[in-house]
C-alpha positions, 0 to 999 in steps of 0.5 A, a space after each residue: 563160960 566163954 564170951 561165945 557162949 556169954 553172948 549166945 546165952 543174953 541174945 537167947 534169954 532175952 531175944 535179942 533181934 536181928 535188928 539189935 544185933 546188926 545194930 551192935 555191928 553197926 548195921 552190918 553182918 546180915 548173911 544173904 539178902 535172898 534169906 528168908 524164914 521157911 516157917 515164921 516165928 522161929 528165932 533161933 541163935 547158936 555156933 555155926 557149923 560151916 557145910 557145903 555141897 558141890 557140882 549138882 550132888 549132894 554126897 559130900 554134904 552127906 558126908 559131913 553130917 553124918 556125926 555133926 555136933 548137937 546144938 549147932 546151926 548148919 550153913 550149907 553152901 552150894 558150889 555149881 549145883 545150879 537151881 538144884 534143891 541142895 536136900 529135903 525132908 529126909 536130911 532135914 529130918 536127920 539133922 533136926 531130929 537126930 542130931 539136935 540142929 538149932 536151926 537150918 541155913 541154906 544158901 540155895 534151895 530146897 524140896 519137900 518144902 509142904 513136908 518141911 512146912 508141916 513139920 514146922 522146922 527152924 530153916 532159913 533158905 533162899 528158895 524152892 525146887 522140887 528138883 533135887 541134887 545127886 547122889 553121886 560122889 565127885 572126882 574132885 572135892 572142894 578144892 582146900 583153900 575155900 574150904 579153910 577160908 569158908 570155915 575160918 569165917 563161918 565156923 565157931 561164929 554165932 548165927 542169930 534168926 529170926 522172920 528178919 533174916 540171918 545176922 552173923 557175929 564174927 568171932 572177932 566180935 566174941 567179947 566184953 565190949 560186944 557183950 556190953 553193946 548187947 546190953 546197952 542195945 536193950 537199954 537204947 530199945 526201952 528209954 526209946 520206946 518209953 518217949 514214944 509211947 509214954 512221953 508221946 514224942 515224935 521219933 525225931 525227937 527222941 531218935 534225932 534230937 535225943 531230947 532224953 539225953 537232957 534229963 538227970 534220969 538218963 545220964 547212963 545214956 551220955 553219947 560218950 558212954 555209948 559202945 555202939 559209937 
């Protein structure tokens, strides 16, 4: 098993927030700030599979999801599709149902959106339209080098949603040191939940202060051993 599938597997068995995992980025990779969870509750984490569509028509996305892999979390980025709703419920259907999606991100709109809420899928949108794309192939494509670029950042990287967002991990980030800032981020939410609600500290003594650094039992928190710093 590689660190890929190491790091997809401890975010998954122990739901691993947006929140902690921005923080092991040190508070960055957050995908859009328009994100937004269609249906709340969803936490979903898994690869990445990069698509696009392009000039207000939706034949090429079509196209790249017809034999998609299983298990993966499709983007879709629009190019001039303007406030046009990129698919619906038929695609969705489609990548949900038959080809075993994780989840749905999508960096513009969709329609059907009562259908989509009905049926209570995994997406990740930045807004509605009952006005849809064509269904129309283009003369020219998606020129080649934002297409190498796109992929060279999205595909293969780890997509972690949840009610707070998409967080992204870079696959630059697909190692032991990662892995172990995830464990030491569980560890950090629990001595810092325990002063609170057990201890009855304030925040600022136990977030600022770091009063528990004091004690024997916490040495496994020196701030020289801390991977997120």
């Amino acid at each position: 098993m590689n660190y890929t599938d190491l790091i997809i597997q401890k975010i998954r068995q122990n739901r691993i927030s947006t929140t902690e995992v921005a923080d092991c980025l040190d508070k960055t990779g957050l995908l859009s700030g328009k994100l937004y969870a269609l249906n709340p509750r969803h936490f979903r984490v898994g690869r990445v599979k990069w698509t696009y569509a392009i000039n207000e028509s939706n034949w090429e996305h079509h196209r790249q999801i017809a034999d998609i892999d299983s298990g993966l979390i499709i983007i879709t980025e629009p190019f001039n599709c303007g406030e046009r709703a990129i698919f619906g419920d038929l695609v969705t259907k489609y990548l949900m149902l038959y080809r075993q999606s994780e989840a749905l991100v999508v960096l513009g709109k969709l329609r059907d959106i009562p259908r989509l809420i009905k049926e209570n899928y995994p997406i990740w949108l930045e807004g509605a339209s009952p006005i849809g794309c064509f269904n129309t192939k283009n003369e020219n494509d998606l020129d080649d080098a934002t297409t190498a670029a796109r992929r060279e950042l999205y595909d293969d990287s780890i997509a972690v949603c949840d009610d707070s967002g998409v967080v992204i991990v870079p696959k630059s980030m697909h190692n032991e040191a990662f892995l172990k800032k995830l464990d030491w981020i569980e560890e950090q939410e629990d001595i810092w939940f325990d002063c609170i609600d057990r201890r009855k500290w304030s925040t600022y003594d136990t977030v600022c202060l770091k009063k528990h650094l004091d004690e024997p039992e916490s040495n496994r928190f020196n701030p020289e051993q801390n991977p997120l710093v």
